[in-house]
C-alpha positions in Angstrom: 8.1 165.6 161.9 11.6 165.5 163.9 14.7 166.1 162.0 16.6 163.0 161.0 19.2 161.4 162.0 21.5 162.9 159.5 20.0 166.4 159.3 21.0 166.5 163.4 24.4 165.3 162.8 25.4 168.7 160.1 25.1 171.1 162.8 27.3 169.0 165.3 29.7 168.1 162.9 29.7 171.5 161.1 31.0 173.1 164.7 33.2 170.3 165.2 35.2 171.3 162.0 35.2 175.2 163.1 36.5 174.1 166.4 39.1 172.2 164.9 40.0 174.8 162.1 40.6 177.5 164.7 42.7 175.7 167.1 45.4 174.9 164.3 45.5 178.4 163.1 45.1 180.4 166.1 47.8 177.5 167.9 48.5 179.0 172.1 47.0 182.1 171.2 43.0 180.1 170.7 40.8 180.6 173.4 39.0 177.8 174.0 35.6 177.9 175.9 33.4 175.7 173.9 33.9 172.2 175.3 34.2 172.7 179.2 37.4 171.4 179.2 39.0 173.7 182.3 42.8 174.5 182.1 43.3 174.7 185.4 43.1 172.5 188.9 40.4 174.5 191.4 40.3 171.5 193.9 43.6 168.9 193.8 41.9 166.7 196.4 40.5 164.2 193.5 43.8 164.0 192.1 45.5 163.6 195.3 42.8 160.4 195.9 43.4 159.0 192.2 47.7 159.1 192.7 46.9 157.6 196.1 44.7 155.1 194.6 47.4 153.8 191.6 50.0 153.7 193.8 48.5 151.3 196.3 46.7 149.2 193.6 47.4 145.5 192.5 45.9 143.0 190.4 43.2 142.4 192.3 42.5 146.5 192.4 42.1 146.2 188.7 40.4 143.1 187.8 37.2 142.9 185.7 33.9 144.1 187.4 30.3 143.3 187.0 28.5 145.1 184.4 26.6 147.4 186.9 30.0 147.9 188.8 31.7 146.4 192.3 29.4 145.4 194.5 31.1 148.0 197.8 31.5 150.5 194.9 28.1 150.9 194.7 26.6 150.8 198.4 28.6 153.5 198.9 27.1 155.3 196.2 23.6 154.5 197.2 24.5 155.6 201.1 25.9 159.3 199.7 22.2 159.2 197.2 20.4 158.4 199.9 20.9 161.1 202.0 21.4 163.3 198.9 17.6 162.8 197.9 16.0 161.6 200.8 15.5 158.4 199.5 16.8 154.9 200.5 18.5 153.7 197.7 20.5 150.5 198.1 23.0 148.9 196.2 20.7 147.3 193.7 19.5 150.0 192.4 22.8 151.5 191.6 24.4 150.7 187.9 27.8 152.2 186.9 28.3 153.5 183.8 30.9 154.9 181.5 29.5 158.7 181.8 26.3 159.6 181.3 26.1 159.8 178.0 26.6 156.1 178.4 23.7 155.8 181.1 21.5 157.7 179.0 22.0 155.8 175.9 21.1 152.8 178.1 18.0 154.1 179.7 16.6 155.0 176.5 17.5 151.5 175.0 16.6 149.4 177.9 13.3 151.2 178.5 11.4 152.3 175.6 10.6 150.7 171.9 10.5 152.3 168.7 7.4 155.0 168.4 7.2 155.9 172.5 7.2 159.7 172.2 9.4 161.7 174.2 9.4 165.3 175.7 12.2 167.4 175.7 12.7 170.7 176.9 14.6 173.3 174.8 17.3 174.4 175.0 18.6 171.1 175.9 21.8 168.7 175.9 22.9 169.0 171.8 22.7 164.8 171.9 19.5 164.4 173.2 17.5 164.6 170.0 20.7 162.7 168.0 19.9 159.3 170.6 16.4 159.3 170.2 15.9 159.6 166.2 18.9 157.1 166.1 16.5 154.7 168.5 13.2 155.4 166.8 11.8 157.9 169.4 9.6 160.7 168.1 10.3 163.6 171.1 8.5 166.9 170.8 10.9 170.3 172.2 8.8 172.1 174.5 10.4 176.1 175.2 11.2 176.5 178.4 9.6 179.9 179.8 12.0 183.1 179.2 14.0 182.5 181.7 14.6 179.4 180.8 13.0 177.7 183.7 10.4 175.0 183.2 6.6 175.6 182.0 4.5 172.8 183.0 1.9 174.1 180.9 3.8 173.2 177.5 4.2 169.9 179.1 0.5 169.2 179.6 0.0 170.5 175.5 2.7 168.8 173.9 1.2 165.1 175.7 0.1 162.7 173.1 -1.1 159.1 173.8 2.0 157.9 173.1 3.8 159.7 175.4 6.0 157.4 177.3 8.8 159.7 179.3 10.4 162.7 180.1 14.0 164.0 180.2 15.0 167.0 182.2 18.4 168.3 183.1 18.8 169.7 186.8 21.2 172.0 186.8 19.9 172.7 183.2 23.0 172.0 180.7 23.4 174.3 178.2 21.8 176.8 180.4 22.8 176.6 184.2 19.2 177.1 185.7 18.3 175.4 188.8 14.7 174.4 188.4 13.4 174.7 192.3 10.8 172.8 193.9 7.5 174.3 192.6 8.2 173.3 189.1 9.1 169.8 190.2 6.1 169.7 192.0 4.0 170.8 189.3 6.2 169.0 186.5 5.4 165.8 188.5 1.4 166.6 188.8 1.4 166.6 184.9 3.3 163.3 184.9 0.8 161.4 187.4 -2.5 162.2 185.4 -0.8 160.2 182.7 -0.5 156.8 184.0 -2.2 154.3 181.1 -1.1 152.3 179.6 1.8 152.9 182.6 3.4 156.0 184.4 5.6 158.0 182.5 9.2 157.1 183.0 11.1 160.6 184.2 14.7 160.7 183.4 16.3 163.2 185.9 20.0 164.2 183.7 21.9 165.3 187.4 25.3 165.4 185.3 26.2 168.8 186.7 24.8 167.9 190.0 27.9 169.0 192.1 28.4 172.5 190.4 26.6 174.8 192.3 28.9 177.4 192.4 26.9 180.2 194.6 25.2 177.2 196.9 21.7 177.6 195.5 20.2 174.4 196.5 19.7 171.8 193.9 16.6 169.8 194.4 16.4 166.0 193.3 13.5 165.4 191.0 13.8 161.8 191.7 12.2 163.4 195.5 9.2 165.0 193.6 8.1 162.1 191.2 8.1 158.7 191.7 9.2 157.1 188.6 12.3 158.9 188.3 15.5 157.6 187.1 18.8 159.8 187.6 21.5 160.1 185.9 25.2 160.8 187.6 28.4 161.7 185.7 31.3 161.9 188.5 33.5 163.7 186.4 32.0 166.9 185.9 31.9 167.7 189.8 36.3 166.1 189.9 37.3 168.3 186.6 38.2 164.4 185.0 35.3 165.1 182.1 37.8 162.3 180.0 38.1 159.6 182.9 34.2 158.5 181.8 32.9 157.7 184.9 29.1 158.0 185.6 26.0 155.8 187.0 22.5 155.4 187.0 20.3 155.4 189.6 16.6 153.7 190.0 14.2 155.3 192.0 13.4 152.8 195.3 9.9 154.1 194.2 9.8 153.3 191.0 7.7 150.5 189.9 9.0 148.0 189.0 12.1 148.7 190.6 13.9 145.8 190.1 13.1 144.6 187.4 14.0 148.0 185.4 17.5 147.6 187.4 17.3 144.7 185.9 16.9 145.5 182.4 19.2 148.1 182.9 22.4 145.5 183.5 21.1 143.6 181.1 21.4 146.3 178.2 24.7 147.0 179.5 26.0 143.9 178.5 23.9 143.5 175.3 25.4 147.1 174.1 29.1 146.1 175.2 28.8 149.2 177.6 31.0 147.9 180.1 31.4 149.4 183.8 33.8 152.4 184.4 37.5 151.0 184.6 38.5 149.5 187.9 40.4 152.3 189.4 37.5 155.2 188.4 35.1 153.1 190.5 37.3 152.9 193.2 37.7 156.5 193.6 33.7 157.3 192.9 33.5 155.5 196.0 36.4 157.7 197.6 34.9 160.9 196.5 30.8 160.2 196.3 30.5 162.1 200.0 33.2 165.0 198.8 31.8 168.7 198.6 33.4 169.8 195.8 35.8 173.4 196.3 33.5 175.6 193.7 34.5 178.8 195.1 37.2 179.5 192.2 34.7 178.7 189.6 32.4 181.1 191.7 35.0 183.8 191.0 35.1 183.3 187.3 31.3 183.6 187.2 30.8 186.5 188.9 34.1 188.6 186.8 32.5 187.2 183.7 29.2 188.1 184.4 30.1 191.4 185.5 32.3 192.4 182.1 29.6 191.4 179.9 26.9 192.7 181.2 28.8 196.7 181.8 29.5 195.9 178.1 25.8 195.9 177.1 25.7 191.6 177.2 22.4 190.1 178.0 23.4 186.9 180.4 21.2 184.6 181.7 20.7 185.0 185.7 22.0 181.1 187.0 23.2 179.5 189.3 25.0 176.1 188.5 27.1 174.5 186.0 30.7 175.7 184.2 28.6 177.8 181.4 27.2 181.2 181.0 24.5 181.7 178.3 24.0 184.6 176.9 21.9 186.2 174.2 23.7 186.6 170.9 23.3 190.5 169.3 21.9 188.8 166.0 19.5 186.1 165.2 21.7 184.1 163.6 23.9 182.8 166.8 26.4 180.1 164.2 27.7 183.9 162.2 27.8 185.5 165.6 30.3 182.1 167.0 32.1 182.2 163.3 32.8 185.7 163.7 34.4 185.2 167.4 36.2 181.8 165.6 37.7 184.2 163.4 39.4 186.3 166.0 40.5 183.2 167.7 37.6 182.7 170.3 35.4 179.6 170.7 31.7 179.6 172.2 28.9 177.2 171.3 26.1 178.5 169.1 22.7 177.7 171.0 21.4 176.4 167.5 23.6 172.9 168.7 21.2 172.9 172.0 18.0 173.2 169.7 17.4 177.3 170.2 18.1 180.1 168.2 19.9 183.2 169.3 22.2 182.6 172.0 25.5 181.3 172.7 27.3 179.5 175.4 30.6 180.1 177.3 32.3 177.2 178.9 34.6 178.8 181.8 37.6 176.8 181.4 40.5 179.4 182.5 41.0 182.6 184.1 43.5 185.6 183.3 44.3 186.9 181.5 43.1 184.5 178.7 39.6 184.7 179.7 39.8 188.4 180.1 41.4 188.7 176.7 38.1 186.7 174.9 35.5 188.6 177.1 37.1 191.8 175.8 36.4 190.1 172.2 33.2 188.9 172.5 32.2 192.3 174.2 33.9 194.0 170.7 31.8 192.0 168.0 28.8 192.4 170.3 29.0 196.5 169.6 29.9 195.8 166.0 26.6 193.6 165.8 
């Protein structure tokens, strides 16, 4: 039986109030790399498009907009997903969203009833499990493989006849693996020998889509499996996490198409989730064909990387995302984060993404505060 509701919510909120605790009595001196909230600008262009955008802007720049967003707004982002995954996507099948957790929340709402089963893979996104108990959802958390990449295997044993989607992260949040085309292709053969009473809805979580730091190709599963449904967040790729700005995107292959775009809109309104504000839209069009500069973020990766593992760290070999996960020197990864809390450093335990025994380092500032918390962690490691 899956944890409830409020048995998901202690861990969450326990952290929350460590977080908290620490910043007020460490003040300037806290190191902050839980949340990946980065302290510094690695690319200005976004910024430079937003200022440009607010200063030209008049009432009719800012007025309402559908609930699946303005209607240029989104061709644009279908062209830039289009070529992205191959795929011809038009406008249609775009909806805007405040953030993915917004379009997630929707999907799950819009697309499934109370008692369709759900397979997660762990570890995974710490909200995950929290929307689906809150909705009714049984889910089952299938390990990934050690190396945290997918096993297809698991997948096939954990189906049950009321299995009725799928939710994968690509780039892999907490983790940063890549999953590369041979376990989407074989992820997608165990989803097409399940198709009664339907095929199995895939929800492709693409939130970290554009952080690629070492250029590691990041393959679409939406090209792999036909009745995929992909989930964008623009802010993680412009370092604007708070501007909330995010879409989903149906699957020109997915039956029905339009009438799950449909559905999609229409749980929009009936949750009161409106579209991303006027201006954020505006410069998701702007940006939605804009390589991201990663290569300072590709820096911090590789110094990290480098300290911890001469110190004896065990860090998970990845490619994408803000994060570095590494194996914690005890079982019990919450004391391991407490103790670090206590010296003024914040990680994530991996217990909050549903696996025990690891921790998770959100890169969100460079010397010589980052080198001052690696030389921490790399203390209380030894004292382990």
């Amino acid at each position: 039986m899956n944890p409830s509701f409020g048995e998901l919510l202690v861990p969450l909120e326990e952290f929350t109030r460590l977080h908290a605790n620490t910043l007020r009595r460490f003040g300037r001196h806290a190191v902050d790399l839980a949340f990946p909230n980065p302290q510094f600008l690695a690319d200005p262009r976004p910024y430079e498009v937003l200022a440009s955008l607010a200063a030209q802007a008049g009432p009719p720049d800012l007025r309402y907009s559908p609930f699946g967003g303005f209607t240029p707004v989104r061709r644009r982002l279908a062209g830039a997903l289009a070529k992205q995954h191959s795929l011809p996507y038009t406008f249609n099948d775009i909806v805007m969203t405040p953030g993915a957790t917004a379009a997630l929340h929707t999907v799950l709402r819009a697309l499934f009833t109370p008692g369709d089963h759900i397979i997660l893979f762990s570890p995974c996104w710490m909200d995950y499990p929290l929307y689906l108990a809150d909705l009714g959802l049984p889910y089952t958390l299938v390990p990934s493989k050690a190396d945290k990449h997918l096993d297809p295997g698991a997948v096939a044993a954990a189906w049950t006849p009321s299995t009725r989607g799928v939710i994968i992260s690509q780039p892999s949040s907490p983790t940063g693996v890549t999953h590369n085309p041979t376990e989407l292709r074989q992820l997608a053969a165990v989803l097409e020998r399940h198709t009664q009473p339907g095929p199995p809805l895939l929800i492709a979580d693409e939130a970290h889509a554009h952080q690629s730091w070492d250029c590691t190709p990041c393959p679409a599963p939406a090209a792999y499996y036909t009745h995929t449904l992909t989930v964008r967040s623009f802010g993680k790729a412009w370092e604007m996490q708070g501007q909330r700005t995010g879409c989903l995107a149906v699957s020109p292959r997915l039956t029905p198409r339009h009438e799950t775009a449909t559905a999609l809109l229409r749980q929009m309104r009936i949750s009161g989730h409106c579209a991303p504000t006027a201006l954020t839209q505006q410069l998701a069009a702007a940006l939605c064909e804009t390589v991201p500069d990663l290569s300072g973020l590709a820096d911090l990766q590789r110094h990290t990387r480098r300290q911890l593992r001469a110190a004896g760290v065990t860090v998970l070999d990845t490619h994408a995302t803000r994060f570095l996960y590494a194996r914690c020197p005890c079982a019990d990864d919450q004391k391991f984060v407490a103790r670090l809390a206590d010296r003024g450093v914040l990680v994530m335990p991996s217990s909050l993404f549903h696996e025990h025994g690891w921790f998770r380092i959100a890169l969100n500032l460079g010397a010589p505060g980052l080198d001052q918390a690696i030389a921490i962690i790399c203390e209380e490691y030894a004292r382990a």
